[in-house]
Structures are given as C-alpha cells and as structure tokens.
C-alpha positions in Angstrom: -25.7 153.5 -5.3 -28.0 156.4 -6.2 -30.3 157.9 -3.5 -33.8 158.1 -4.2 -35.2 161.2 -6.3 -38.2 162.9 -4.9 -39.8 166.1 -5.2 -37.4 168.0 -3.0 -34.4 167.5 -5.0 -32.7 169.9 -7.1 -30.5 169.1 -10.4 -27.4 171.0 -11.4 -26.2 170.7 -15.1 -22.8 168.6 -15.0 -20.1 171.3 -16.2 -18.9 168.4 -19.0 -22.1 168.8 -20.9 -22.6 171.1 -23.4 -26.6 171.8 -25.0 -27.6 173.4 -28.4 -31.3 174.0 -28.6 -32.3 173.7 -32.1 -35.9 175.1 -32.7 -37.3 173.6 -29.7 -35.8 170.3 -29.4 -32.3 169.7 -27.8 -28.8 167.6 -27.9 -26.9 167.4 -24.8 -23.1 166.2 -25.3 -21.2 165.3 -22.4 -17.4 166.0 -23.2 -15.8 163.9 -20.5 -17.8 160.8 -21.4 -18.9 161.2 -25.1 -22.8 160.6 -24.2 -24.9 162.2 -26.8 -28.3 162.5 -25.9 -31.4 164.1 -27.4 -34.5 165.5 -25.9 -37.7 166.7 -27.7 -39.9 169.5 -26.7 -40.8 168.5 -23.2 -37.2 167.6 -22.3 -36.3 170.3 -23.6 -38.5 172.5 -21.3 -37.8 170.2 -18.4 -33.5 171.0 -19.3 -34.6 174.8 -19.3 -36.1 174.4 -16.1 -32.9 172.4 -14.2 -30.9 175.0 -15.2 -33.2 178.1 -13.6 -32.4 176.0 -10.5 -35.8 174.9 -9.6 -36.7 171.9 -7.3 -38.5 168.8 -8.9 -41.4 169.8 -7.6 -41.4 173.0 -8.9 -40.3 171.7 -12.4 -43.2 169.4 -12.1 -45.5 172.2 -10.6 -45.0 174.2 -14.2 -44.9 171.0 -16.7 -48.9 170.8 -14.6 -49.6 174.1 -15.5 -48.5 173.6 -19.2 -50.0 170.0 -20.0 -52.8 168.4 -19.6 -51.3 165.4 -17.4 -52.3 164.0 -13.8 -49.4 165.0 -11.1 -49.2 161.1 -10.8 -48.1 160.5 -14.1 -46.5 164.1 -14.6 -44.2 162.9 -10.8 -43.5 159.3 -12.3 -42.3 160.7 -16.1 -40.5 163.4 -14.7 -38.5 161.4 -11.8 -38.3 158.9 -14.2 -36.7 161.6 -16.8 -34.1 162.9 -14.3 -33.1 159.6 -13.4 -32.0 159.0 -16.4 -30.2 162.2 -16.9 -28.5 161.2 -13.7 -27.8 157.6 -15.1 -25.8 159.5 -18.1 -23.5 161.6 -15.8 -26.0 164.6 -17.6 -26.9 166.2 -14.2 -26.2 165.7 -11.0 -28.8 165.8 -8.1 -28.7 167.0 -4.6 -30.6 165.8 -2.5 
C-alpha cells in the first residue's frame, strides 16, 4: 500500500523511464513496464520540476506563481498528478 503524498514529499524519476519533450508537451516511456504516458504543458512543467529535485510543495509553490489557480485546487491536482505518476511506476516518492 502507498503512503499518503503531502506537501513534504519529494519525487525521483524512476531510472526505467525515458522523456522526450516535444515543443512543450511530453511522452514518458517506462522501459521495464512498457507504460506510455503523455503529459501536456502543465505536466510537462510539473515533470521539469520533479527532476530539479524539488518538494511538492515547492513544485506547487511555483505552478501558484505561474497560474492563476487557488493553492486548494493547485494542492489537490497536483497530489492528485503525482499519484498517478506513482500508480504507473513513473516516479517514485519519498516520503
């Protein structure tokens, strides 16, 4: 079972997956499973900003400063994002 994401966590890009940013949208391939995924501009961003090694907060700190969102829904979309990440064996979290 997964442990709860919150703020203080920190994602690491699982060394299976490969990314290829193409003009501002993304595909992420994980090798050892075959998972293709895509990501459009903000999941882009937000991949950019997992691999600079940055908590969730301050990933969610900068998507605040970049769009005009509340930090309730910017906190639920973004946990919500990485969760799924997790879910594909994309990234994995430490808590």
């Amino acid at each position: 079972m997964t442990d709860r994401l919150a703020l203080t966590c920190k994602a690491r890009v699982n060394e299976d997956v490969v990314f290829r940013d193409l003009e501002g949208e993304a595909v992420l391939l994980n090798l050892n499973t075959g998972t293709y995924f895509g990501l459009d501009p903000v999941g882009t961003q937000i991949w950019h900003l997992i691999q600079a090694d940055r908590s969730l907060r301050e990933i969610r700190d900068a998507l605040l400063d970049e769009y005009e969102v509340t930090k309730s829904q910017c906190e639920d979309d973004l946990l919500g994002f990485v969760g799924l990440l997790q879910e594909k064996e994309l990234i994995e979290v430490r808590h």
